[in-house]
PAVEX-567060 format. One record per residue (C-alpha): y, x, z; residue in one letter. Coordinates in nm, 2 decimals. Layout:
PAVEX-567060
   north    east      up  type
       Y       X       Z     a
...
***
This chain:
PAVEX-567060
   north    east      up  type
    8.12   12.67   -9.67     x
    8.07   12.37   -9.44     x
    8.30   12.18   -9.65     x
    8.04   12.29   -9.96     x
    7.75   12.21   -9.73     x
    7.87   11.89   -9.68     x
    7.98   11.76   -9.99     x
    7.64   11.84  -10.21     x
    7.43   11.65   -9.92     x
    7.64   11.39   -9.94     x
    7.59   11.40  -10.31     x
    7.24   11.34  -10.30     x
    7.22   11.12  -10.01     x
    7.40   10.89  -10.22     x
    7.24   10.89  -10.53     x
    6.88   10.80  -10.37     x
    7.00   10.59  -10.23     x
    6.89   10.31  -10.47     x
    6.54   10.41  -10.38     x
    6.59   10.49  -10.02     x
    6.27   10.36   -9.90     x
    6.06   10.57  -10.12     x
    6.22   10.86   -9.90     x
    6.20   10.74   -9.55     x
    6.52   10.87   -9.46     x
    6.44   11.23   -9.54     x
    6.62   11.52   -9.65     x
    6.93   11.25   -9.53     x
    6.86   11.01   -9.74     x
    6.93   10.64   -9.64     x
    7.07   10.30   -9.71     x
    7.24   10.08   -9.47     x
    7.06    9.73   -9.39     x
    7.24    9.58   -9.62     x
    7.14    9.87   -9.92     x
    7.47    9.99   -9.95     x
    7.55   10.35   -9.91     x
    7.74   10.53   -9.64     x
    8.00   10.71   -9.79     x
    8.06   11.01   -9.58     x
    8.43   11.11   -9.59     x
    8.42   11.50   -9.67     x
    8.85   11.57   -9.63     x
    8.77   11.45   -9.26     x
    8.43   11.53   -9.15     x
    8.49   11.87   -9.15     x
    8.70   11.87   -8.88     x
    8.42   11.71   -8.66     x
    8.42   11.86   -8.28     x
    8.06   11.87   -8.29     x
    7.97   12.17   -8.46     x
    7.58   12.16   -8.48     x
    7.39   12.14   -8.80     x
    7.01   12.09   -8.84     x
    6.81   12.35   -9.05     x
    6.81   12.06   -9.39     x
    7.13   12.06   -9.33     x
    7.26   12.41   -9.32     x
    7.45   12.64   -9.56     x
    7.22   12.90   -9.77     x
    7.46   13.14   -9.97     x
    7.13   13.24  -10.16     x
    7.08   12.87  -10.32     x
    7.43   12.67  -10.24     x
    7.61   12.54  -10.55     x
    7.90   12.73  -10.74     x
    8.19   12.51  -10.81     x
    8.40   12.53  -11.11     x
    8.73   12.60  -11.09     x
    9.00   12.36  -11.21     x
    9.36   12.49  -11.10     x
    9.36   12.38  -10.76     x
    9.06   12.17  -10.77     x
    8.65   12.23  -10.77     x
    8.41   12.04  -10.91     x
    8.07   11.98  -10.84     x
    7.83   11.82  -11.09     x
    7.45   11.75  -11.01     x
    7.17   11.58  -11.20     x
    6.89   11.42  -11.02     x
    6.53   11.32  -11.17     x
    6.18   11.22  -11.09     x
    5.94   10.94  -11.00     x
    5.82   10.73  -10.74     x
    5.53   10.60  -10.72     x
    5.53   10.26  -10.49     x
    5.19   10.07  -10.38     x
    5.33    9.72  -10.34     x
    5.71    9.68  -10.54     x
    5.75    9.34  -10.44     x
    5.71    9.38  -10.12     x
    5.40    9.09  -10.07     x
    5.16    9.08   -9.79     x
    4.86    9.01  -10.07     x
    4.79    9.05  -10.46     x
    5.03    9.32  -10.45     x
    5.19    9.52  -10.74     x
    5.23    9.89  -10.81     x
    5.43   10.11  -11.02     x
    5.56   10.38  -11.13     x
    6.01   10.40  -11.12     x
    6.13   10.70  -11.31     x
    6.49   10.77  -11.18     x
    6.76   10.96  -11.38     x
    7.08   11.03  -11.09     x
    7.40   11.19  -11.24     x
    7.65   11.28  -10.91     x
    7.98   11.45  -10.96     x
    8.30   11.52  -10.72     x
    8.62   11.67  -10.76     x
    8.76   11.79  -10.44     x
    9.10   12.01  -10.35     x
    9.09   12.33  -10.28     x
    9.40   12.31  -10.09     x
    9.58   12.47   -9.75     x
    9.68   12.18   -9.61     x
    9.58   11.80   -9.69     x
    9.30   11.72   -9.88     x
    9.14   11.48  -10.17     x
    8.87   11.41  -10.28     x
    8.72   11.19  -10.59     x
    8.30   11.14  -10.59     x
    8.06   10.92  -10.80     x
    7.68   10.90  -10.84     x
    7.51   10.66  -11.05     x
    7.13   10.59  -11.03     x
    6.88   10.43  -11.28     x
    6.52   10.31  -11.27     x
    6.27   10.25  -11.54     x
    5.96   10.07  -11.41     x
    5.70   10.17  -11.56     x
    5.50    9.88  -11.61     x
    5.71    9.64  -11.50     x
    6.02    9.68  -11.72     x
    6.22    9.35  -11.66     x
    6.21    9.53  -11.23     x
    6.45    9.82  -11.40     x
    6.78    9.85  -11.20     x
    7.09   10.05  -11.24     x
    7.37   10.10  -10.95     x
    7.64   10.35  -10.86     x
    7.98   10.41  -10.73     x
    8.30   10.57  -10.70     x
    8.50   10.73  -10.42     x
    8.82   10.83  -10.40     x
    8.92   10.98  -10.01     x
    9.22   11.20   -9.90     x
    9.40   11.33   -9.55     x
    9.72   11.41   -9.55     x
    9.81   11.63   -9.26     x
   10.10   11.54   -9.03     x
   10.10   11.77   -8.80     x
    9.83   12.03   -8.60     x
    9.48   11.84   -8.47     x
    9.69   11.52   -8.62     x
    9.64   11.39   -8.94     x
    9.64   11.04   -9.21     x
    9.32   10.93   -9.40     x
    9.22   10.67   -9.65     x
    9.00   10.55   -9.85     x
    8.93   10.34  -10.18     x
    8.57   10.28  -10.28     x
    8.34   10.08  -10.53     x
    7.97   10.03  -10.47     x
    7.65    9.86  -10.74     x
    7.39    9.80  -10.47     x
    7.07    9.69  -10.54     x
    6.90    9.47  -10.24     x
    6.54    9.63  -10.21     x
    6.29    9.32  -10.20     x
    6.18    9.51   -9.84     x
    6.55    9.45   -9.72     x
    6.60    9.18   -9.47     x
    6.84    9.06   -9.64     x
    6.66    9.02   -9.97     x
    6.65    8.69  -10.10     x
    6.31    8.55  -10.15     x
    6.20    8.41  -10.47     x
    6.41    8.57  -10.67     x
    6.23    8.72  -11.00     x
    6.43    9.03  -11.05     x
    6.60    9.25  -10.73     x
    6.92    9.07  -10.58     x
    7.26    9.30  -10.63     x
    7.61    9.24  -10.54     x
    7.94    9.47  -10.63     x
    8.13    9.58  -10.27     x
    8.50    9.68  -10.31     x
    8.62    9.88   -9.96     x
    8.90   10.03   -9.84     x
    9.03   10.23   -9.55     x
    9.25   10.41   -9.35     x
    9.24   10.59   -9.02     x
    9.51   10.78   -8.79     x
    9.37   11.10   -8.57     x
    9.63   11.24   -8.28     x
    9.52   11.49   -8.03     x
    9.80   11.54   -7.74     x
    9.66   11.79   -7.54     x
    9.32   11.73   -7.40     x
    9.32   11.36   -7.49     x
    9.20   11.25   -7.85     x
    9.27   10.99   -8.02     x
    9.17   10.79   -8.31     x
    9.25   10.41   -8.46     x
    9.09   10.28   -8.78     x
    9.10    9.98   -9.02     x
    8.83    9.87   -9.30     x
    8.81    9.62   -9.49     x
    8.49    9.53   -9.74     x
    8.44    9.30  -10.02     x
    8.12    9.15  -10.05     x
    8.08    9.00  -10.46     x
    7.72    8.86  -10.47     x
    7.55    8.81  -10.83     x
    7.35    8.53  -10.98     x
    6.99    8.51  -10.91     x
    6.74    8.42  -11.17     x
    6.44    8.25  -10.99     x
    6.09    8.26  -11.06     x
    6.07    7.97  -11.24     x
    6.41    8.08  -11.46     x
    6.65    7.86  -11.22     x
    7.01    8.03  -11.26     x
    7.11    8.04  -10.85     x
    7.43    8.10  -10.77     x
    7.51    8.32  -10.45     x
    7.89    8.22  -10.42     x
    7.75    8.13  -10.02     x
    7.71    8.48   -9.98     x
    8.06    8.62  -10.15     x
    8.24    8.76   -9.79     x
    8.54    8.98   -9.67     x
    8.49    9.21   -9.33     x
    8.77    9.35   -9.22     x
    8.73    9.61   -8.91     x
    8.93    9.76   -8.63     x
    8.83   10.04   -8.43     x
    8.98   10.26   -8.17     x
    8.86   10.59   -7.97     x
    9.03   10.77   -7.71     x
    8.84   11.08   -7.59     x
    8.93   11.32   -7.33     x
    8.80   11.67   -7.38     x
    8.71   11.81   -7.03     x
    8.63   12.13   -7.18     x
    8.58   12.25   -7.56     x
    8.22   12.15   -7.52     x
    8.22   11.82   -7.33     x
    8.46   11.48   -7.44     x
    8.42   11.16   -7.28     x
    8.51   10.89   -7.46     x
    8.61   10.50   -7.48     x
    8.56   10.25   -7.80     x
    8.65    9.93   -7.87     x
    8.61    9.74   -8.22     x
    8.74    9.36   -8.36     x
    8.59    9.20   -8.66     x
    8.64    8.94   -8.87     x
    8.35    8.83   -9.15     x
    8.52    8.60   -9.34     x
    8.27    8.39   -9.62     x
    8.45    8.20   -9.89     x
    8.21    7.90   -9.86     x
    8.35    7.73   -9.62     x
    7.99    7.59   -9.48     x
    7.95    7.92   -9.46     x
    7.84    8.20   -9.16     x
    8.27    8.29   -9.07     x
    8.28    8.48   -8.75     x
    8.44    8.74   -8.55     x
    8.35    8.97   -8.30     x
    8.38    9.29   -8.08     x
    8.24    9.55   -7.91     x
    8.32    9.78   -7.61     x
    8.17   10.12   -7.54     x
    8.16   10.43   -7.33     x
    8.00   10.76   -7.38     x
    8.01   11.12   -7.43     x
    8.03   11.40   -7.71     x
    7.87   11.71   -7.60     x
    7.82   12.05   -7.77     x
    7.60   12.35   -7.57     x
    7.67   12.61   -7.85     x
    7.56   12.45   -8.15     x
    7.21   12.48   -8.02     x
    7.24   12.09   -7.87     x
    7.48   11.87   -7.94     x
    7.48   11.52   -7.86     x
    7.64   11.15   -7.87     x
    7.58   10.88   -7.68     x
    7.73   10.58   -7.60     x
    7.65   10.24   -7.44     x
    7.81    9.90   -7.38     x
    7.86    9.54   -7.48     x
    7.82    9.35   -7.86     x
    7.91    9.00   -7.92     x
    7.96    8.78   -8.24     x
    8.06    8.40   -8.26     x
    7.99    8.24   -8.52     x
    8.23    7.93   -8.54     x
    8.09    7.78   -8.84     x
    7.74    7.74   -8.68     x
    7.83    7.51   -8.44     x
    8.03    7.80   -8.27     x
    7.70    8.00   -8.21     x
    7.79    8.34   -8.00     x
    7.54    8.63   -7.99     x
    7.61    8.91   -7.70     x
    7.38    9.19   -7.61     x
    7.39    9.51   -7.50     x
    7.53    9.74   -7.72     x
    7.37   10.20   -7.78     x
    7.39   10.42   -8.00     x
    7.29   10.84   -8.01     x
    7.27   11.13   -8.23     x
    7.12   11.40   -8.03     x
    7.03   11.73   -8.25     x
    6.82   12.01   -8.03     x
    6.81   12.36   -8.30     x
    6.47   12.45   -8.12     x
    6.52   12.77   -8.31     x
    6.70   12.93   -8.62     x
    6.42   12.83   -8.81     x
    6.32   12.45   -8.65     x
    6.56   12.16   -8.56     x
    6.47   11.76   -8.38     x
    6.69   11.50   -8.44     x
    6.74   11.16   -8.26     x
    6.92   10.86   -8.34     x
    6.94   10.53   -8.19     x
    7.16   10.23   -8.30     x
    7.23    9.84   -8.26     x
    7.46    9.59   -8.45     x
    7.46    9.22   -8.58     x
    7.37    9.18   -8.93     x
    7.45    8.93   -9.15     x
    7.15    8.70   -9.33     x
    7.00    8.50   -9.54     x
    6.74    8.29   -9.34     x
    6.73    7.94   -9.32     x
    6.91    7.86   -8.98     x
    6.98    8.17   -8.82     x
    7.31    8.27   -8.79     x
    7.24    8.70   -8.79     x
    6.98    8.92   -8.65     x
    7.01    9.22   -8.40     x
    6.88    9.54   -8.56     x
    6.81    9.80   -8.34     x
    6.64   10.08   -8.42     x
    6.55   10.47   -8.34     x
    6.45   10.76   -8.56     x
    6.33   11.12   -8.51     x
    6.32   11.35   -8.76     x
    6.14   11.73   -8.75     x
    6.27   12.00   -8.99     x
    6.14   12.36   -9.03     x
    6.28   12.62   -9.27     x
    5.90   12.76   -9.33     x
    6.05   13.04   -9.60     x
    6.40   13.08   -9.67     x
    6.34   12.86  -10.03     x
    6.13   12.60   -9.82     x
    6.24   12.31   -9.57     x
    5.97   12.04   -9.42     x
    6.05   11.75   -9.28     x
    5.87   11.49   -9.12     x
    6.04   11.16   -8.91     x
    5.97   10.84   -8.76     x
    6.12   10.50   -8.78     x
    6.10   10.20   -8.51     x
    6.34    9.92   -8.58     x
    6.34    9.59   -8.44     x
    6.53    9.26   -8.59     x
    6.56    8.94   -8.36     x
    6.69    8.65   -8.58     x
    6.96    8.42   -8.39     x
    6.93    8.08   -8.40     x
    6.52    8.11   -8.47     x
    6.25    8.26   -8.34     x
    6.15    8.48   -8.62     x
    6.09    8.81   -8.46     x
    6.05    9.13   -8.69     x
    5.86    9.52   -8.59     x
    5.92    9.80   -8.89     x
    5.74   10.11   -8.87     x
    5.84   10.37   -9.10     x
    5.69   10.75   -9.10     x
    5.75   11.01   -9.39     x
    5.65   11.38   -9.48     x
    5.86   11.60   -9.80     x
    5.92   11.91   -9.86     x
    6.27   12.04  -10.06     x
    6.22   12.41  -10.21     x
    6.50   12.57  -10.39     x
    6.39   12.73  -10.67     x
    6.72   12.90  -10.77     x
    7.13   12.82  -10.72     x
    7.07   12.54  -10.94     x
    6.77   12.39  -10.92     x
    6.60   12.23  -10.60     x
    6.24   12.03  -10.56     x
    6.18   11.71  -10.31     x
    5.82   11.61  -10.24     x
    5.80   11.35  -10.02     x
    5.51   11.08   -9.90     x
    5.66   10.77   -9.68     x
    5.44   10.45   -9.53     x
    5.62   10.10   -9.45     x
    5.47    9.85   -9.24     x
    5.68    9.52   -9.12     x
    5.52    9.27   -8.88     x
    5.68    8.97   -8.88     x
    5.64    8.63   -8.59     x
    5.65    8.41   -8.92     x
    5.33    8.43   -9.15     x
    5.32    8.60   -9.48     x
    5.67    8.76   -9.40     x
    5.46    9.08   -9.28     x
    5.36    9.37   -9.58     x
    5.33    9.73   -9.62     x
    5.34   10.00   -9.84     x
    5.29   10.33   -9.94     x
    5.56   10.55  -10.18     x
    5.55   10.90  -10.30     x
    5.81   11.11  -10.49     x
    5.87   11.41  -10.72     x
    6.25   11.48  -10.77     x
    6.41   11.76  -10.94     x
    6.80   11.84  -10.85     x
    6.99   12.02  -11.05     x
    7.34   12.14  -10.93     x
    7.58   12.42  -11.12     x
***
């Protein structure tokens, strides 16, 4: 059932997530900075130590999907529609624009239903119709295709293969200005990672590697711009060795190398690492916690061999105030790539909270806060975003779901006219077999 669980909300997560700031990160649904989605990888995540889930998040036999059977496979289709309204669509501090985006998001995955190793094959898709302004429409998707194969006990192969549409919402930092219609770009990744546990220790290596394939922009005077500057390769290494004290309580080490690789070569190359400690906790499901902190750095050797360190955090603390009510924290850093004129990256960090109640057993509130900061290298440009949202998700039967949700965006910005805000609200009907 938590495999179930799992898979649907990573289902829908992903197919908002070409509207992602319409939702304000509720009911778990996000973008990364960059507007691409997170994948989460369902043939591993289940076998995540930390066993606490918040009340959004939580199987409910009454209103979770059936699968269809296909030999030793299930399938899972879903269907997503609505609208969102949004106050200011081009994200301008004056003479702003509203509209109306009716989405229609068609989501299917094929997963085993199998003893031992596991596979798994997902897409979503997700298109908008402006209302108004119909040259704004936008269409994006991908496909994923993830597997484990299991070695042995607690030790285990995975990989991954993945294809992503993304749109670059014009209130993305990484948005480039001027441009008449949104900015998107195709990303190609692909993965692998090797889990071992010996005992008490724990221990996990990982490689990714991403493909960054940036389209032409049409400018506002018609100007065909090429974004060939922007075309990149990242290719990551990570490692984690954990010790698990007891069932409940697992120190941990993790170190990381990159490489961002652009094809121009006047471009912003660089590579980098980071080195952390923490801990993984789990006090019966009721709290369960990560945290880590430690050290960041990126040089960037075609910048005149620029090098951004800082401190380096992250958490993901859930507290399951009751069966009924759940809080949960995050906190996160990293060094994002950019567009701006003569800065090399910018530090994001950022902290959410998010408040869920299950008020009937067909109705789940939410209501969250966002604070992120971005410091832009090699400038002084210094941005503040404030985010806070309110929804509602009521199941009306095994198949169909509602999402109400109301979300206000506010960015403050050191460099005039950067700063805007706006207001988004939307009606969204799921419908799962």
């Amino acid at each position: 059932m938590k495999k179930q669980t799992l898979l649907i909300a990573g289902l829908l997560s992903v197919a908002y997530v070409g509207h992602a700031s319409a939702n304000a990160d509720l009911f778990g649904n996000s973008a990364l900075i960059d507007g691409s989605a997170e994948i989460r990888r369902t043939t591993t995540e289940s076998f995540d130590p930390i066993r606490g889930q918040s009340v959004t998040d939580r199987a409910r036999p009454d209103f979770d999907a059936t699968p269809i059977d296909i030999s030793s496979f299930q399938f899972y289709p879903t269907l997503g529609a609505g609208a969102t309204y949004n106050s200011n669509i081009f994200s301008q501090p004056k003479d702003k624009t509203s509209d109306t985006i009716w989405d229609l998001q068609p989501a299917a995955a094929l997963v085993s239903n199998w003893g031992r190793n596991a596979l798994s094959i997902s897409g979503t898709s997700d298109f908008g119709f402006y209302s108004k302004n119909t040259d704004q429409n936008t269409k994006s998707g991908n496909l994923q295709v993830d597997g484990r194969y299991d070695l042995a006990t607690q030790t285990w192969l995975a990989g991954n293969v993945g294809y992503q549409k993304v749109i670059e919402q014009r209130s993305s930092p990484t948005s480039p200005e001027n441009s008449k219609y949104p900015g998107t770009y195709n990303l190609y990744d692909a993965g692998a990672e090797f889990n071992r546990a010996l005992g008490q220790v724990k221990l996990k290596v990982s490689n990714d590697i991403s493909y960054y394939d940036y389209d032409n922009l049409t400018l506002q005077n018609g100007t065909i711009l090429s974004q060939f500057q922007r075309h990149r390769t990242d290719d990551k290494t990570a490692s984690e060795v954990g010790y698990e004290v007891t069932q409940n309580l697992q120190p941990f080490v993790r170190a990381g190398y990159n490489v961002r690789h652009y094809t121009d070569a006047d471009g912003r190359s660089s590579n980098g690492y980071n080195l952390d400690a923490g801990v993984k906790s789990d006090l019966g499901g009721i709290v369960t916690a990560e945290a880590f902190m430690g050290y960041l750095q990126q040089n960037y050797y075609q910048m005149g061999d620029q090098t951004v360190s800082v401190p380096d955090f992250g958490a993901k603390i859930l507290w399951n105030v009751t069966e009924l009510t759940s809080v949960e924290g995050k906190a996160s850093r990293s060094i994002e790539e950019t567009t701006t004129q003569g800065a090399s990256s910018f530090v994001a960090s950022s902290g959410t909270v998010t408040i869920a109640h299950e008020l009937r057993r067909d109705l789940v509130l939410e209501v969250n806060g966002n604070y992120s900061a971005y410091d832009y290298n090699g400038t002084t440009e210094h941005d503040d975003n404030y985010t806070a949202g309110v929804g509602a998700r009521y199941f009306i039967n095994r198949n169909l779901s509602t999402d109400v949700t109301y979300s206000y965006f506010r960015r403050d910005s050191s460099v005039a006219n950067n700063g805007f805000d706006d207001h988004t609200g939307l009606v969204h009907l799921n419908i799962q077999y």
